[in-house]
N, C-alpha and C positions, 0 to 999 in steps of 0.2 A: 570771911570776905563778904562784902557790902556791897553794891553797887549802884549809882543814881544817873538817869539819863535825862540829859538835857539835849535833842535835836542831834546834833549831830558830834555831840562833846560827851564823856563820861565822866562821873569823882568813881572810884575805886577806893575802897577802904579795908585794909589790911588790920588785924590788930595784933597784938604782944603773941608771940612765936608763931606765928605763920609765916609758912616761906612764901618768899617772892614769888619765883616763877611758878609755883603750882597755885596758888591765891591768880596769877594773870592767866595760867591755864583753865581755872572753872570760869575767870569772867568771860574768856573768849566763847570756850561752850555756852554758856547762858544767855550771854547777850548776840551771838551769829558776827563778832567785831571780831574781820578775819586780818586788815589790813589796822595801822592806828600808830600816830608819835604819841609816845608819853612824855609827862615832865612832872616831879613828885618831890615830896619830901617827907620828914616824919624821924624814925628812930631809928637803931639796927641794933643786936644783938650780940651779930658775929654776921661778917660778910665774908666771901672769898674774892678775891679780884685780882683782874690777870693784867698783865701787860706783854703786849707786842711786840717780837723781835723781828722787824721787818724781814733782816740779814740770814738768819734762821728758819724763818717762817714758822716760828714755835711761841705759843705762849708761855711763861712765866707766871706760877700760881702763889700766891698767899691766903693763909688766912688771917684776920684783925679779929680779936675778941669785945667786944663793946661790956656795957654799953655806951654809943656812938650816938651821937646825929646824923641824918643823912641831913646832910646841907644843899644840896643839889641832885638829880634824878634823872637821868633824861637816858629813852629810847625811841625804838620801835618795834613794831609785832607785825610781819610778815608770814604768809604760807611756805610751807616747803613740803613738800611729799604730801600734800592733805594737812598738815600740823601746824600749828603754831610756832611761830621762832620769834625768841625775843632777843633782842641788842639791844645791851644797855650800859651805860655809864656810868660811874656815880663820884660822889666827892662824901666823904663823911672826918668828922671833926669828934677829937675825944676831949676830956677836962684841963687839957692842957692847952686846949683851941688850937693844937696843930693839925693840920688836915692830910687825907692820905684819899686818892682817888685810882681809879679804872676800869677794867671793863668787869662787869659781875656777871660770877659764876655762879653763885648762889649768894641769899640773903636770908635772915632770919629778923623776924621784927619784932623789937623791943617797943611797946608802950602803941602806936601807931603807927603808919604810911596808909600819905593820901595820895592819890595819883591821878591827874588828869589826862583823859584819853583821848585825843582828835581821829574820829573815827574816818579814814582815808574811803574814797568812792573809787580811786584807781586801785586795781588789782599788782600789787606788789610781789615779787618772792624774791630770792636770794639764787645766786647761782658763782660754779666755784669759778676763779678766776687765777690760773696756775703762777701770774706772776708775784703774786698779791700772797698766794697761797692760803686766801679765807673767802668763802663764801658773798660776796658782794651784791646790794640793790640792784632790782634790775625790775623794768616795771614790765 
């Protein structure tokens, strides 16, 4: 993992098997970026992605084997208990250019992910919200 700072913006660069969320856990350690939306693209390997069953309050797991594109990327990195949390989205595309998206549980990166970071000056965390039954923004 790579990182370059511009002001108040970051590139984050991921390369060929590193996972996601531990490659977004050393940036956050290194660079003190406790709050931040991301939006990225690049490759994947093998993603897991869940989908929400409002009705249940349970998510739904898969894994995709790649290699994939990530065609689309987008989160957040808020504190909770002192730590990093990320939410995040994603849409990825295979040789058939059909696409399969949601929320990622983990990612593994084939080839590259670049990821741009807007480093937030508001102090953000998550807190549970029992009707919702998942952890929700909350500044």
């Amino acid at each position: 993992m790579k990182h370059y700072q511009d002001k108040q913006k970051y590139i984050v660069v991921l390369k060929k098997g590193e996972d996601l969320m531990e490659g977004l856990r050393q940036f956050c350690k290194e660079s003190g970026v406790n709050e931040a939306w991301l939006q990225g693209l690049g490759a994947a390997l093998s993603v897991e992605l869940g989908y929400y069953h409002l009705d249940d309050q349970k998510y739904t797991w898969k894994t995709f084997d790649g290699p994939m594109e990530i065609t689309s990327l987008n989160g957040n990195i808020v504190q909770k208990d002192g730590q990093p949390m990320f939410h995040m989205h994603g849409t990825f595309s295979g040789p058939d250019y059909g696409t399969i998206g949601g929320h990622i549980k983990s990612l593994t990166i084939a080839g590259t992910c670049e990821i741009l970071v807007h480093k937030m000056d508001t102090k953000l965390t998550r807190a549970h919200d029992e009707q919702v039954g998942l952890d929700l923004l909350c500044p």
